[in-house]
N, C-alpha and C positions, 0 to 999 in steps of 0.2 A: 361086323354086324352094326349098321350105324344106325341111331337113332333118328328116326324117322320125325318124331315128335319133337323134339327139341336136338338144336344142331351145335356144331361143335363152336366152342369161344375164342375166337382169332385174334388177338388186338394189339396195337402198338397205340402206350399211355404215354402219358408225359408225368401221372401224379404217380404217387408210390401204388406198387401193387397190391391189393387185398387178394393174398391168397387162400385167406380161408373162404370168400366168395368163388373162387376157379377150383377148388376142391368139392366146395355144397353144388356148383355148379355140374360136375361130371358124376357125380355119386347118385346112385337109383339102387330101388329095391333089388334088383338082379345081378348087381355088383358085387364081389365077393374080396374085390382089392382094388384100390385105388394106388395110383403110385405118385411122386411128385418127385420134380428136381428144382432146385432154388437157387440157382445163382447170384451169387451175391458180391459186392465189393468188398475186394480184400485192401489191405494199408501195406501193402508190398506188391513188386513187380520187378523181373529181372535183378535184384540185390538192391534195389533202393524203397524207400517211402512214399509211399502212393498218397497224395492229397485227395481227390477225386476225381471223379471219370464224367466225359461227355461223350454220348454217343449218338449220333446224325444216322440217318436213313432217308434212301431213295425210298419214299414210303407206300406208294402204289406199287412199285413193283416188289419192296420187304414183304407186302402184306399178300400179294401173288405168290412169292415163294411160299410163305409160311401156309397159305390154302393147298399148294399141291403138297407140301408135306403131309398136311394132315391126311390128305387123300392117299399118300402113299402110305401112309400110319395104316387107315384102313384097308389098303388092299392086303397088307403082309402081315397084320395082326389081328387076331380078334379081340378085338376091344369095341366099349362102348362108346365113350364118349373122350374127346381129347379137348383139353385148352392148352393153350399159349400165348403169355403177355408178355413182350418185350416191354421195359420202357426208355427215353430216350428223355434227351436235354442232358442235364448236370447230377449226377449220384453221388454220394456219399459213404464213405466205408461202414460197409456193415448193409444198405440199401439193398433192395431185391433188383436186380438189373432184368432177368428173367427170371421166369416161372413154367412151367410146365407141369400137369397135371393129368394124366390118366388111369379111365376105368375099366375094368375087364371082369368077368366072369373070374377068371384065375389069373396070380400073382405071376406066372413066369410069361403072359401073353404083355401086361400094365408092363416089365419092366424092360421087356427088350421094347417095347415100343416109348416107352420114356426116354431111353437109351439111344434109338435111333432119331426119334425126331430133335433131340437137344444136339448130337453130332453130325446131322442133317444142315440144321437150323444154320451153326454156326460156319460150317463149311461153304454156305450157299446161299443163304438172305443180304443183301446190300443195309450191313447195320457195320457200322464203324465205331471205332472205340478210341477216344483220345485221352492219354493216361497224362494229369499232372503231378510233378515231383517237385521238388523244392527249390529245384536249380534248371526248370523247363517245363516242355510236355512234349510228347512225340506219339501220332496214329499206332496203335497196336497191329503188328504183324505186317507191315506195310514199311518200317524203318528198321534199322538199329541205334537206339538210344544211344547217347553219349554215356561215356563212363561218370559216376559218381563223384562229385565234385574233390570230396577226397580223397579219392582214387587219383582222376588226373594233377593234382597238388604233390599227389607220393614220388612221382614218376622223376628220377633225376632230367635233367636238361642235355643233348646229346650237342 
């Protein structure tokens, strides 16, 4: 059931997310759950120390993907309204990297549709993630990291 009157919040930011605005944003009198997912920077990756993350996007076609999601949100859930803000540039551990926020009549329609479009999103929008560590940085899911500096230091000499 989409709202006719006010439409769904699509966006890719480059400042920090305000999610209590993408929360007041989908919430209406006729809402009985709202759900959210927050993805955030964590200070670990593969067994090392995450410094911060930058993440780049094709961003006409990021923000194409992220519209048919919503659309597919709305054909297989009943829900009211959806947001979704990626943001992009340089993050910081602990930073909201994503956000996603839906409203629904009922709680079990908000969560398998929060569910989907955040496994959707990351399977299939052109958003890249570059992870730095102390000793490099290497594209997320696209490489495999070097071992840990002392890790490779451990390794006797063959």
């Amino acid at each position: 059931m989409t709202n006719s009157i006010q439409p769904d919040l699509l966006a890719l930011v480059r400042d920090p997310i305000d999610r209590d605005a993408l929360i007041r944003h989908v919430r209406a009198a006729e809402d009985g759950a709202v759900v959210t997912f927050d993805g955030c920077v964590r200070n670990h990756s593969r067994g090392r120390r995450t410094l911060y993350l930058d993440y780049e996007a094709y961003e006409s076609m990021a923000l194409g993907k992220i519209r048919e999601i919503a659309s597919q949100v709305h054909e297989r859930f009943p829900v009211h309204l959806l947001a979704i803000a990626h943001r992009l540039g340089r993050l910081e551990i602990g930073e909201t990297s994503v956000f996603i926020a839906v409203s629904s009549a009922h709680r079990p329609a908000a969560f398998d549709a929060c569910r989907f479009a955040i496994d959707t999103l990351k399977g299939t929008v052109p958003i890249w993630k570059k992870e730095y560590f102390e000793d490099g940085a290497v594209w997320a899911d696209g490489e495999i990291p070097p071992a840990p500096l002392e890790t490779r230091a451990a390794k006797p000499a063959s």
